[in-house]
DSSP file (Angstrom, degrees, kcal/mol; ACC not computed):
  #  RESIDUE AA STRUCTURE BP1 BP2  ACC     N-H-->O    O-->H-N    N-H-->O    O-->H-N    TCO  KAPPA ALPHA  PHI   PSI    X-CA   Y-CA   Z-CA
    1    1 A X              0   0    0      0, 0.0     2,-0.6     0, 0.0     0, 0.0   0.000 360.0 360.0 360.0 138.6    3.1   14.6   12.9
    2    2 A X        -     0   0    0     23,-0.1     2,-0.7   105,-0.1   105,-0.1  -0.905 360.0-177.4-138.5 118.0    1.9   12.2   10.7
    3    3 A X        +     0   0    0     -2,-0.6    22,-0.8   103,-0.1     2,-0.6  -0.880   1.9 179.7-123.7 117.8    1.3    8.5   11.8
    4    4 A X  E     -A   24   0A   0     -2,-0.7   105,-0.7   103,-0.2     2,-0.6  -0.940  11.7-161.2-138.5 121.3    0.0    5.7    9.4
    5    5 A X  E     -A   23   0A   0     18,-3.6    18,-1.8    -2,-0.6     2,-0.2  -0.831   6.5-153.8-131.0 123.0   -0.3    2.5   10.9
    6    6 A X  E     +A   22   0A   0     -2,-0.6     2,-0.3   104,-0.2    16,-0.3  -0.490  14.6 176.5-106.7 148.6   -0.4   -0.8    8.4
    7    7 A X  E     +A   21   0A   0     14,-3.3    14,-2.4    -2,-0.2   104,-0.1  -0.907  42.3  53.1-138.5 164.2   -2.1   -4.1    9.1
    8    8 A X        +     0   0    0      1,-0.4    11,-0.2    -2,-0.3    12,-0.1  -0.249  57.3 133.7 112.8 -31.8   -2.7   -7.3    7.4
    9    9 A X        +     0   0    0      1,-0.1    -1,-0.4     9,-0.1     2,-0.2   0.106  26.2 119.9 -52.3 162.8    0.5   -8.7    6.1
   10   10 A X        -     0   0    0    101,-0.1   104,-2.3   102,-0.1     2,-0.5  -0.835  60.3 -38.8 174.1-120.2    1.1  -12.1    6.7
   11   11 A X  E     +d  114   0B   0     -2,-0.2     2,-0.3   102,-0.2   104,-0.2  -0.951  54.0 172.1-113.6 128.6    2.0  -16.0    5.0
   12   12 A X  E     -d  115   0B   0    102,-1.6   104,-2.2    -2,-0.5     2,-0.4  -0.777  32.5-126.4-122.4-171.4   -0.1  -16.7    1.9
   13   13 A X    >   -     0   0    0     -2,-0.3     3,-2.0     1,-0.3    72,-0.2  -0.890  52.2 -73.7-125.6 136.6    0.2  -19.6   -0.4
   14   14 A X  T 3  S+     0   0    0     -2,-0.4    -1,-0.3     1,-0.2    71,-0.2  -0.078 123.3  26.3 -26.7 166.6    0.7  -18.6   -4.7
   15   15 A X  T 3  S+     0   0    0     69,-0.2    69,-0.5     1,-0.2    -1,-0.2   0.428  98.5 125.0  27.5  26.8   -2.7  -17.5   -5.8
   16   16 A X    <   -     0   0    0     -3,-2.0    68,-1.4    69,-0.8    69,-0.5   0.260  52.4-128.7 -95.3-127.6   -3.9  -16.3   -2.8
   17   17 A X  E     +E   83   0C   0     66,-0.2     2,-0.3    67,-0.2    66,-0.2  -0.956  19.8 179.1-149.7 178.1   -5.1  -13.3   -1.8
   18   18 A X  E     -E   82   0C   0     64,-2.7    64,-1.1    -2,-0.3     2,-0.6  -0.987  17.3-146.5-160.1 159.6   -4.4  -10.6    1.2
   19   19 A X  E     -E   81   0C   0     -2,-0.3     2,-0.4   -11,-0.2    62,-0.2  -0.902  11.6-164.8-134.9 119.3   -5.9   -7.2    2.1
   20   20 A X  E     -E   80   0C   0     60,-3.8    60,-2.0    -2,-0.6   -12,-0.2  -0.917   4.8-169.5-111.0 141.1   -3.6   -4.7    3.7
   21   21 A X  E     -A    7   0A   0    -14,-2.4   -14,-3.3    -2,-0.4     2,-0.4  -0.580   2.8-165.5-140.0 168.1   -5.4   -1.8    5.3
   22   22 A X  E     -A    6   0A   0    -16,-0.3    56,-1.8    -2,-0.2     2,-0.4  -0.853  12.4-151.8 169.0 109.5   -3.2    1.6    6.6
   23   23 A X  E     -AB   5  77A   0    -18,-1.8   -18,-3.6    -2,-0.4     2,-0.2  -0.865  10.6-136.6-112.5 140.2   -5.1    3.9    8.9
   24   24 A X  E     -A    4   0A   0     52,-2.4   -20,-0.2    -2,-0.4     4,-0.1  -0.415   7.0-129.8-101.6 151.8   -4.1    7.3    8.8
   25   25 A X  S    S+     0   0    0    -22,-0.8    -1,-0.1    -2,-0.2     3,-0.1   0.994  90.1  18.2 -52.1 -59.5   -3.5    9.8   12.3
   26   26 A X  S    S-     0   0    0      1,-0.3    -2,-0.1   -23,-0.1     2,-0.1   0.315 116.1 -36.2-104.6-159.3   -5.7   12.6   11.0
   27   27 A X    >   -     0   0    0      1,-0.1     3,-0.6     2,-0.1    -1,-0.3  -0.681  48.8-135.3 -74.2 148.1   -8.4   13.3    8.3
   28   28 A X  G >  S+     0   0    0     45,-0.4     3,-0.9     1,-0.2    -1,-0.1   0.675 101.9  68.2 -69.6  -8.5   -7.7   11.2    5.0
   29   29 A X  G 3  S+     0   0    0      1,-0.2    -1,-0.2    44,-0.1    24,-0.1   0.547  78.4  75.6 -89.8   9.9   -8.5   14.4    3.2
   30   30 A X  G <  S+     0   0    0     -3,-0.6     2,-0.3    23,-0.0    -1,-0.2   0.697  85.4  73.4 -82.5  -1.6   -5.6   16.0    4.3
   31   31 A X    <   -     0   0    0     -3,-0.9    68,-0.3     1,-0.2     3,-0.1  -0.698  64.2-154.5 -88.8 160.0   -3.5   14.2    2.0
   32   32 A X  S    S+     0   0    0     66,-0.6    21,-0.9     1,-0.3     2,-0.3   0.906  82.7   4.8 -99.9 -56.1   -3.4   14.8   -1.6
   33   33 A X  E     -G   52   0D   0     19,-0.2    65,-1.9    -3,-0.1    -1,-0.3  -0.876  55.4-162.7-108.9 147.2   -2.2   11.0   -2.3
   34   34 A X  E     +GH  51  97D   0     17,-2.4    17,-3.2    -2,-0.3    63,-0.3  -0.961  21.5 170.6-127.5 166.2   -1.6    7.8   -0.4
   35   35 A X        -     0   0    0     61,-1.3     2,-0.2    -2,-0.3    15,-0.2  -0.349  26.9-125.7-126.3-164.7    0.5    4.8   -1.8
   36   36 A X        -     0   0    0     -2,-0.1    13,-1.3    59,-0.1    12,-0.5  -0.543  21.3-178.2-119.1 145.2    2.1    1.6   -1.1
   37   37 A X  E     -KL  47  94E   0     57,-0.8    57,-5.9    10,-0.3     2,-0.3  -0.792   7.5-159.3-100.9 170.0    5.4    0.8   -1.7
   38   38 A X  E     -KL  46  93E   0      8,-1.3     8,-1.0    -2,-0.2     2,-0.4  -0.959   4.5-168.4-144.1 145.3    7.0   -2.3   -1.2
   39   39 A X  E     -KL  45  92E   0     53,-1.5    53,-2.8    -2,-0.3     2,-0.4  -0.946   6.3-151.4-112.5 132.4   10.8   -3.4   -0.7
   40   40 A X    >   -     0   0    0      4,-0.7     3,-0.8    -2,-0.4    51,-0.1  -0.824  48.3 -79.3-102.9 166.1   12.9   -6.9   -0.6
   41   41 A X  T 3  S+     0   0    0     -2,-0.4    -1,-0.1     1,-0.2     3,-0.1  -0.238 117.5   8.9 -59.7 117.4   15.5   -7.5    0.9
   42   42 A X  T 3  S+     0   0    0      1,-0.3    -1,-0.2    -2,-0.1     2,-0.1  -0.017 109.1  96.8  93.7 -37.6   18.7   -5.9   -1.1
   43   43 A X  S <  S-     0   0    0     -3,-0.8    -1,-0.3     1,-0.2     3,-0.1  -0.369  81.7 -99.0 -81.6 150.5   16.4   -3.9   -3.7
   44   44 A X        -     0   0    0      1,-0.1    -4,-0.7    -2,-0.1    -1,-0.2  -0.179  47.7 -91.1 -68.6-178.7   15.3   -0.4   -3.7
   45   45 A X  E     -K   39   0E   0     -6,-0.2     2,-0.3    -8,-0.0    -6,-0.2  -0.423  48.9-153.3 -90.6 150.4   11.6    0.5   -2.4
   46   46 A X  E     -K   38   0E   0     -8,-1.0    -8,-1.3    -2,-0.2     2,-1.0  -0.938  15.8-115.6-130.3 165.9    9.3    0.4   -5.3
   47   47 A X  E     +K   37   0E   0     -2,-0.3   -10,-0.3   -10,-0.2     3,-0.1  -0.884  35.1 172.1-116.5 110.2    6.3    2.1   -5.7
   48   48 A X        -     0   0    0     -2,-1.0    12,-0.4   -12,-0.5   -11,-0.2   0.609  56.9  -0.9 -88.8 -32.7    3.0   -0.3   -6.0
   49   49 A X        -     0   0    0    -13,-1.3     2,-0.3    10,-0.3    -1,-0.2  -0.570  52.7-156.4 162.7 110.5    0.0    1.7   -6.0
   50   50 A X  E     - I   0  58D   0      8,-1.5     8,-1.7    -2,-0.2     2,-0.3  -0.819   4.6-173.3-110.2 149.3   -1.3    4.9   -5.9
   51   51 A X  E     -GI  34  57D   0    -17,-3.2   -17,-2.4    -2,-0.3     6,-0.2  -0.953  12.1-156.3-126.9 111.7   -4.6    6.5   -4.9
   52   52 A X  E     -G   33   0D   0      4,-1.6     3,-0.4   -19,-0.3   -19,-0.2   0.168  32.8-114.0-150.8 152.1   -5.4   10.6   -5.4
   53   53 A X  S    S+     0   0    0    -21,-0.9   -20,-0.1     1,-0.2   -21,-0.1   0.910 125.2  57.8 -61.1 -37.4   -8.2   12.5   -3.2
   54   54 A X  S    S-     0   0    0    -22,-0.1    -1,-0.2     1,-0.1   -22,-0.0  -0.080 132.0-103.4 -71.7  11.2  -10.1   12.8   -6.5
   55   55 A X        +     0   0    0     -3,-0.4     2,-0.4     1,-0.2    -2,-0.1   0.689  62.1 167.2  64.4  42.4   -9.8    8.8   -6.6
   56   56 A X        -     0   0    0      1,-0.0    -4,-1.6     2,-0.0    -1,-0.2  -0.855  24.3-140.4 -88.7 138.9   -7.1    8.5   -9.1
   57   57 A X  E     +I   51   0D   0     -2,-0.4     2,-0.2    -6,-0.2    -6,-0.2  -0.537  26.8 165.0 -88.7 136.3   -5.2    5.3   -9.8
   58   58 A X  E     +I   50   0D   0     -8,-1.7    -8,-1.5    -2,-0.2     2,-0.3  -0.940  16.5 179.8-135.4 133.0   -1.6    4.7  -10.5
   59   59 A X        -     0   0    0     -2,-0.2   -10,-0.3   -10,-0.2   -11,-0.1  -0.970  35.6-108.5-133.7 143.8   -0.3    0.7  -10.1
   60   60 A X    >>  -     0   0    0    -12,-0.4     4,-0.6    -2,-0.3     3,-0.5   0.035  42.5-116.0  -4.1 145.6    3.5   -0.9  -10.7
   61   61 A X  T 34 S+     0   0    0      1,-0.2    -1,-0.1     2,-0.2   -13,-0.0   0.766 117.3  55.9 -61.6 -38.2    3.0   -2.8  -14.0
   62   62 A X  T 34 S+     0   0    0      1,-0.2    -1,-0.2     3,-0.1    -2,-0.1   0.152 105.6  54.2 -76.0  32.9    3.7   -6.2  -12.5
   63   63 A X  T X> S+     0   0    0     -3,-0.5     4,-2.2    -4,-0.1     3,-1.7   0.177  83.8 130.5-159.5 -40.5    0.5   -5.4   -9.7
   64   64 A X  T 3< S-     0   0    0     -4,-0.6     2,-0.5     1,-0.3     4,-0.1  -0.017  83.8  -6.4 -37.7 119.9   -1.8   -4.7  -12.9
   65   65 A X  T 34 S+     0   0    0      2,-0.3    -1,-0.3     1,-0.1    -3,-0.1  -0.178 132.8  68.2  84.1 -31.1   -5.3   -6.6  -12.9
   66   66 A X  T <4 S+     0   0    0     -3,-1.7    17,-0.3    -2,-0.5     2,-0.2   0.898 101.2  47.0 -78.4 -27.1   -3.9   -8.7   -9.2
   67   67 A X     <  +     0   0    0     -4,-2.2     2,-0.4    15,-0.2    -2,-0.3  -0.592  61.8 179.0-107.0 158.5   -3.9   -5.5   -7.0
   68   68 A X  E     -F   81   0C   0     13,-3.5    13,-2.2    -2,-0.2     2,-0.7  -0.820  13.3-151.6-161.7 139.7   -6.1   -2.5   -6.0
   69   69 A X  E     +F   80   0C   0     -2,-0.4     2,-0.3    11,-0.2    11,-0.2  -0.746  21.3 158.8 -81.9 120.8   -6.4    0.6   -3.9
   70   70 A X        -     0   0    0      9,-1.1     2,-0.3    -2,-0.7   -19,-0.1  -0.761  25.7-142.3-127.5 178.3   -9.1    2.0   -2.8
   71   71 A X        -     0   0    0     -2,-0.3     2,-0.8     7,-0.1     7,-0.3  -0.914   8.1-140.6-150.0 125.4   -9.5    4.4    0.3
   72   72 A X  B   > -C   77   0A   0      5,-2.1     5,-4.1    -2,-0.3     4,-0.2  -0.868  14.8-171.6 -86.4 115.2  -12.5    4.6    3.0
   73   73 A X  T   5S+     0   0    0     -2,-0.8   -45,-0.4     3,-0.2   -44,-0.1   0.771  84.8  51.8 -67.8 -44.9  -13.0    8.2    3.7
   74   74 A X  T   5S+     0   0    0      1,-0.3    -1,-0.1     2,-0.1    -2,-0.0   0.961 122.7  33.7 -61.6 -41.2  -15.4    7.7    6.6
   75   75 A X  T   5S-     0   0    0      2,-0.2    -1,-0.3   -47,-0.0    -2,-0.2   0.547  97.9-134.6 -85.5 -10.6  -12.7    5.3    8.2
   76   76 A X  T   5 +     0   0    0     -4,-0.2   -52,-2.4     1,-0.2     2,-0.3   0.917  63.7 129.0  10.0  76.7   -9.5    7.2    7.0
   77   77 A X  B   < -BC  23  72A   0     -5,-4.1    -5,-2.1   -54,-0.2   -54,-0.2  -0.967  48.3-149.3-143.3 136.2   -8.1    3.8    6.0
   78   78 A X        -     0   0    0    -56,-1.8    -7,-0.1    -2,-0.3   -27,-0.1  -0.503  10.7-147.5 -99.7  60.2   -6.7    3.0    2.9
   79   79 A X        -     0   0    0     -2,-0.1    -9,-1.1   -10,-0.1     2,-0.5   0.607  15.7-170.1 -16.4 131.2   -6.8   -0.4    1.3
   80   80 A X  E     -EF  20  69C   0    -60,-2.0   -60,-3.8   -11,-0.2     2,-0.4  -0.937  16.2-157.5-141.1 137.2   -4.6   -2.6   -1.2
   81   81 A X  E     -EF  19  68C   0    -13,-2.2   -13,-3.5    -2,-0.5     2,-0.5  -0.914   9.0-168.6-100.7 124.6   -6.3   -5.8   -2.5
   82   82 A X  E     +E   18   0C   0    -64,-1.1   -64,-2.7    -2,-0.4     2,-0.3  -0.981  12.4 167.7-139.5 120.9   -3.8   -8.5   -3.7
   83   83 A X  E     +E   17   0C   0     -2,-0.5   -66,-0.2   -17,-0.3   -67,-0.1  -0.963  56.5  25.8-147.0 153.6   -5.1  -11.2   -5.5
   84   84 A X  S    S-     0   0    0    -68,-1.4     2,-0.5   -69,-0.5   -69,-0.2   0.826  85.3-161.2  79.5  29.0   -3.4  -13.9   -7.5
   85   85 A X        -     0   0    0    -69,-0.5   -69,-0.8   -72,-0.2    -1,-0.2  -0.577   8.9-155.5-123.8 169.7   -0.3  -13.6   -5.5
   86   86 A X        -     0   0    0     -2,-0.5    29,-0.1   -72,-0.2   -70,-0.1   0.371  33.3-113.5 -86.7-164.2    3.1  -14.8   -6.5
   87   87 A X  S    S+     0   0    0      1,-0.1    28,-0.2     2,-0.1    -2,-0.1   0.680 114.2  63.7 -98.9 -52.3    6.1  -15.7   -4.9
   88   88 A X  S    S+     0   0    0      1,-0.3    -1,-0.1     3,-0.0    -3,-0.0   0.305  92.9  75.8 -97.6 -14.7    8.3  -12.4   -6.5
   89   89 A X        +     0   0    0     26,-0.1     2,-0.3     2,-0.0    -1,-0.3   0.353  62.1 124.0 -82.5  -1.7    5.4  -10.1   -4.1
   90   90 A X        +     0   0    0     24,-0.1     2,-0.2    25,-0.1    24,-0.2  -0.300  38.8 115.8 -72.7  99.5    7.3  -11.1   -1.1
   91   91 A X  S    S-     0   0    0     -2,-0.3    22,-2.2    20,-0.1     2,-0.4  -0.915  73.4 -93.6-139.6 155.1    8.1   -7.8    0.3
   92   92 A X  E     -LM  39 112E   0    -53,-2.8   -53,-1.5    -2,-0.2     2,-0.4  -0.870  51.7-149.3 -73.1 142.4    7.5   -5.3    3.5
   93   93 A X  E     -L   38   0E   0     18,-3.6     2,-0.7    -2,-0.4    18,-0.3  -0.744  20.2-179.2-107.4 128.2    4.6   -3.3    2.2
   94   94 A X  E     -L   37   0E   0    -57,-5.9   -57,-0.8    -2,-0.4     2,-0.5  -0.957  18.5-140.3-144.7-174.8    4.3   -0.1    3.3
   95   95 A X        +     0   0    0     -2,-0.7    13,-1.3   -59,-0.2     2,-0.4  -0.920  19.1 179.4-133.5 137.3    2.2    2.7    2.9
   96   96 A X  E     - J   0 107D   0     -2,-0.5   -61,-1.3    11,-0.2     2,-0.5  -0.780   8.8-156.4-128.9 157.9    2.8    6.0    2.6
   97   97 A X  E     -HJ  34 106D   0      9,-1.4     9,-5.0    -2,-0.4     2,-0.2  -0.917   4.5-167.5-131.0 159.7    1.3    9.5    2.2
   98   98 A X  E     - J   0 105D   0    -65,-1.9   -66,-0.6    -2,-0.5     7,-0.1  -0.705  19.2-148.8-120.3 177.8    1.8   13.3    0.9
   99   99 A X  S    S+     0   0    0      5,-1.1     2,-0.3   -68,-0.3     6,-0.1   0.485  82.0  29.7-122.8  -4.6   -0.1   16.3    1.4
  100  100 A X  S    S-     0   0    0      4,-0.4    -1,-0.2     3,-0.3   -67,-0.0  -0.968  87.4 -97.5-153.5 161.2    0.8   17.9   -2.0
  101  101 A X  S    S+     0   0    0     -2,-0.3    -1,-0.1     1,-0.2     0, 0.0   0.763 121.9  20.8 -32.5 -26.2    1.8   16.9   -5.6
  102  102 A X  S    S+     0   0    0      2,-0.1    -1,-0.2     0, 0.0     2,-0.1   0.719  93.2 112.4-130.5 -13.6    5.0   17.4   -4.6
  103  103 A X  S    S-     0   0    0      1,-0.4    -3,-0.3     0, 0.0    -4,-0.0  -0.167  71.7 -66.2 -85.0 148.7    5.7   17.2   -1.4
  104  104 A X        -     0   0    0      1,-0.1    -5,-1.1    -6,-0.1    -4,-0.4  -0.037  47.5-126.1 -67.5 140.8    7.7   14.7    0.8
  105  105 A X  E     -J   98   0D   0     -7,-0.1     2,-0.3    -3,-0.1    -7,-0.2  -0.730  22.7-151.1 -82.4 138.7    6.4   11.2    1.2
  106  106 A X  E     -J   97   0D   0     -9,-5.0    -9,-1.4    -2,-0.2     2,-0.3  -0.879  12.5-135.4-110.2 172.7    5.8    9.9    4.8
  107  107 A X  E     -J   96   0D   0     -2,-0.3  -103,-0.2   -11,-0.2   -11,-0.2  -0.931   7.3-142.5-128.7 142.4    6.0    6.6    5.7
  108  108 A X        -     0   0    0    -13,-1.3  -103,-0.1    -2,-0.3    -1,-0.1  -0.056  43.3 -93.8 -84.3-155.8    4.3    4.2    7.6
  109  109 A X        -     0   0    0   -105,-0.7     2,-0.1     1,-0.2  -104,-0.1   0.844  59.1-118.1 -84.2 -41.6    6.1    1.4    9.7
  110  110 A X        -     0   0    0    -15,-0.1     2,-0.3   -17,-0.1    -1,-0.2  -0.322  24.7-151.2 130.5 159.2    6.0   -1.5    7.1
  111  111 A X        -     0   0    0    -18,-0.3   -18,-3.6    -2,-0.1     2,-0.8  -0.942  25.4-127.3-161.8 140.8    4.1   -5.2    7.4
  112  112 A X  B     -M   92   0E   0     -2,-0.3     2,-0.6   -20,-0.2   -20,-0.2  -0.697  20.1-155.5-134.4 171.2    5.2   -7.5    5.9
  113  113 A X        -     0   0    0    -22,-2.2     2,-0.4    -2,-0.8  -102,-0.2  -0.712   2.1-161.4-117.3 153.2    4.1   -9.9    3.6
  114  114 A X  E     -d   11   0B   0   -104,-2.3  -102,-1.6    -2,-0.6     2,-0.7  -0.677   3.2-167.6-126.7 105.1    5.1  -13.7    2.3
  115  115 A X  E     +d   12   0B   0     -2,-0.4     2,-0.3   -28,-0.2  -102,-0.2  -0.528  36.1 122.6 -81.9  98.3    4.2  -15.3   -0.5
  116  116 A X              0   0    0   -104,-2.2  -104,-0.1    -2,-0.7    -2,-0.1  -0.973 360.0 360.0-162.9 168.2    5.1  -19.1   -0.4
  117  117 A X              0   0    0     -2,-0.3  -104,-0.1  -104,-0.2    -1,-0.1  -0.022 360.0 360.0 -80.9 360.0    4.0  -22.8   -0.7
């Protein structure tokens, strides 16, 4: 069973910033990747930022240069840094992991975040 439990969302103002943190059941190296996605309301899930064991990056285009993943090994917690952010991020965030290249995503519970003035 595989249990990833996400913190941090909450109200920002445009250009602010947030850190959303997803702590994992087990070792983080038993995954091969962890993500975020994020979804609004009516829209599919989209896929925000991915992070590899071997510390490779994948981000959304619209998340390029504002956001970043990183992963604490010691902690098995995984990070996304959101800076700069808009109005149009206003989503539930969630983060998910696999255990192989190919292999089914799980998902954690969701947090969610809101960007407004």
């Amino acid at each position: 069973q595989v249990q990833l439990v996400e913190s941090g969302g909450g109200l920002v103002q445009p250009g602010g910033s947030l850190r959303l943190s997803c702590a994992t059941s087990g070792s983080i190296f038993s995954f091969y990747a962890m993500g975020w996605y994020r979804q609004a309301p009516g829209k599919q899930r989209e896929l925000v930022a991915t992070i590899t064991n071997g510390d490779s990056t994948t981000y959304l285009d619209s998340v390029k240069g504002r956001f970043t993943i990183s992963r604490d090994n010691a902690k098995n917690t995984v990070y996304l840094q959101m800076n700069s952010l808009k109005p149009e991020d206003t989503c539930v965030y969630y983060c998910a992991a696999r255990r192989s290249y190919s292999g089914q995503w799980y998902w954690g519970q969701g947090t969610q975040v809101t960007v407004s003035s």
